[in-house]
Phi, psi and omega in degrees: 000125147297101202245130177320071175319117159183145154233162199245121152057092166054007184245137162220134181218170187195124196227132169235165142179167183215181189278332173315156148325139174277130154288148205205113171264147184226174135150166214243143192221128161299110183253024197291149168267166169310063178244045171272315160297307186255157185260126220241089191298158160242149188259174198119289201244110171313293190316312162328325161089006181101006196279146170272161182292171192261316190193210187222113167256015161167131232297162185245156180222172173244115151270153181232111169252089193241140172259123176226129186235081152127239177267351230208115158204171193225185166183130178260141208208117173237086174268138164312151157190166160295307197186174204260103146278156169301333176284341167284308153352310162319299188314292202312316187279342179280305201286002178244011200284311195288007146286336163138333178322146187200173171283348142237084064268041162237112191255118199207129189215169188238136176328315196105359184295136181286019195217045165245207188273160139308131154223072195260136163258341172318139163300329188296309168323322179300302196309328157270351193239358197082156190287131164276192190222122188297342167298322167309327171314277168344301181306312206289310188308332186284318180278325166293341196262320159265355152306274200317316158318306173305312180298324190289324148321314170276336197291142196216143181315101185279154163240153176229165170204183217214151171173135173232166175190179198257155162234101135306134181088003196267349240181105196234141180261159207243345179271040179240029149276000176239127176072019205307346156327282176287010157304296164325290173326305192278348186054046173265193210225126179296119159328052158297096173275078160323324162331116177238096178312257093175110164272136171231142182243117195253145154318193208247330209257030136113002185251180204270113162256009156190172163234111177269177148252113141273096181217124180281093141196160164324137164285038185231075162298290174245179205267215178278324196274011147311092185232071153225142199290118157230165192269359211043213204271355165320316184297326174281290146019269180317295192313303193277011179253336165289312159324304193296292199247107157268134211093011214238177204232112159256159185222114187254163210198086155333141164215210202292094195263016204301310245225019195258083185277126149313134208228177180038018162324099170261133176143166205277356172198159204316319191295307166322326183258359148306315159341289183295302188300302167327320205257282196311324199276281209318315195287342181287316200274351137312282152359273162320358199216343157307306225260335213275143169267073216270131172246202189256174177082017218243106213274146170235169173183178196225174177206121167230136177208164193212079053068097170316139175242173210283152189285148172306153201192111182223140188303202159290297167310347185249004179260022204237322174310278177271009164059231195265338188324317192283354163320274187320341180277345192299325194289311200254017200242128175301131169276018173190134174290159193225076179252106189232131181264137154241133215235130179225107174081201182260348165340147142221110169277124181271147166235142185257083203273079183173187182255097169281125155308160174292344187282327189266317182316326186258011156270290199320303191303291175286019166252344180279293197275016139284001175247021160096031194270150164269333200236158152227135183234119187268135180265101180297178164037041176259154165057301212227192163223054191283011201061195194281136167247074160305167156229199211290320172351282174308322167281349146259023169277257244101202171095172178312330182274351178290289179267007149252337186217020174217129186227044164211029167075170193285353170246032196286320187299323162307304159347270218292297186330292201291001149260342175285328179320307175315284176341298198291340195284337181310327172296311203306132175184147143033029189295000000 
């Protein structure tokens, strides 16, 4: 089969397959930092003032899953992180160049944990998260980049499959705290997604050597007065599905988490119940990846556009609020979206650099699988940070993902649909 090279506009792809094997490399980088050397703000929460974290209470990771078909490879890189800055991302990728590597084909997002380092070098970021110390980066970036040499080393002729199921109750929608009259009045309905997703990647002879996960909702068990470094419950997620598969790789994956809070958390403190949660999602999506058929052929490819985006736009309530504050997002905030696909299969992982409520992750889903994908899975928090990505509904609630976290006005969520749309058509061929 012959699949169609071009490029478009701000775009750049390559889509290969064949009747061959995909080869497929996994392995894993410790990114915990260091915070007997160093002094280590944590990102999540403001209310922290900027205080370095006390300790670690278990490792922050890099997973690396790189793919190769032919001439054409790629490579998904899933970190404990709050979020993706551009500068780390550079870093992986300059330390990766001379494998071939560029910033599209390098797919790379962060889990949402509230409780890892700052790494903002922007003042605005600073101001909530504390001053970072650019050698962390620097450390972390040098340890993902060599997971990524090493996955390129191992890779080997694969089979992949696919397979979802629901975790009901795992999952809330958390703005229906706002305005909830006029919700009522309009007779709307809270966004709840359950969908727990699964990729497996098998070895030639059937045994398992890695898993992603896909589950939308916040890591946020525990709160701000946590100041010990953890991956939350993704970290647990992860641990205990590699216990289900021993030798496997596990990988998580944030999807439209703006407006999605973890629900039904049992135990006598925030750590238990990351525990309980973590250990309960694992065992649905263990199920799930049991159950999954994996083959050979399974052709890839990637899309990246970077998209001017809409002039800043801060509500009433956050200039009544922050003041002259916003000066600083003005300095630190991107002028250009970073929306990058990855094509597995009939598959398309959208990556987002921001938080999307489920309605626009589910704009996102249908307008990419109107360009012929069967299945889309929106990847939150990738390559960037733009803040939360409403659509208009929602931005006229207020409230926190509004008036605190959203600066490009009320049609950012149409935006993004309608450029991940562009994106899948670059991807689009006989699927």
């Amino acid at each position: 089969m012959l699949w169609k090279l071009g490029v478009a506009l701000c775009c750049c792809m390559l889509v290969a397959g064949s009747a061959a094997a995909v080869e497929v490399g996994v392995s894993v980088a410790d990114i915990t930092p260091d915070v007997t050397r160093y002094c280590v703000p944590m990102a999540g929460y403001g209310a922290r003032l900027g205080k370095p974290s006390t300790g670690v209470h278990d490792p922050l990771h890099a997973n690396v899953l790189y793919f190769r078909d032919g001439e054409t490879q790629m490579a998904l890189i899933t970190c404990d992180l709050r979020s993706i800055t551009p500068e780390f991302k550079t870093q992986i990728v300059e330390k990766s160049a001379g494998q071939g590597f560029t910033r599209d084909n390098v797919f790379i997002s962060a889990s949402h944990t509230h409780a890892g380092p700052s790494m903002y070098p922007e003042k605005f970021w600073q101001l909530q998260f504390g001053v970072y110390d650019p050698e962390i980066v620097e450390i972390m970036s040098t340890a993902v980049a060599g997971a990524l040499a090493d996955a390129v080393r191992n890779a080997a002729p694969a089979r992949v499959g696919f397979g979802e199921g629901m975790a009901d109750g795992f999952t809330r929608n958390r703005r229906w705290e706002y305005d909830t009259e006029a919700r009522a009045a309009a007779g709307e309905e809270p966004a709840v997604d359950p969908t727990v997703w699964v990729m497996r990647v098998d070895s030639m002879e059937g045994e398992p050597r890695a898993l992603l996960v896909n589950f939308a909702t916040h890591p946020t068990i525990l709160g701000a007065d946590n100041m010990l470094i953890t991956a939350e419950w993704p970290g647990v997620l992860q641990r205990e599905l590699e216990k289900s598969f021993p030798g496997a790789h596990v990988l998580y994956t944030n999807g439209a988490v703006g407006d999605q809070a973890p629900s039904g958390a049992v135990g006598a403190d925030g750590f238990e119940k990351i525990r309980d949660f973590g250990t309960r999602l694992a065992g649905i999506a263990a199920e799930i990846a049991r159950d999954i058929k994996a083959e050979a052929g399974v052709p890839v490819g990637f899309s990246r556009i970077t998209p001017d985006l809409p002039e800043f736009v801060f509500t009433e309530n956050a200039r009544k609020r922050y003041g002259t504050y916003l000066d600083a997002a003005l300095e630190a905030l991107p002028r250009k979206a970073e929306i990058h696909l990855v094509r597995i299969g009939s598959v398309a992982l959208v990556g987002l650099p921001g938080e999307p409520i489920l309605e626009v992750g589910q704009a996102v889903e249908r307008t990419v699988a109107a360009q012929g994908f069967g299945k889309v899975v929106v990847v939150g928090l990738a390559s960037d940070y733009i803040g939360y990505i409403v659509n208009e509904k929602e931005y006229a609630h207020g409230g926190y993902e509004v008036d605190s976290r959203s600066y490009y006005g009320p049609g950012l969520g149409t935006f993004i649909a309608e450029h991940a749309s562009r994106a899948a058509r670059a991807l689009r061929s006989d699927l």
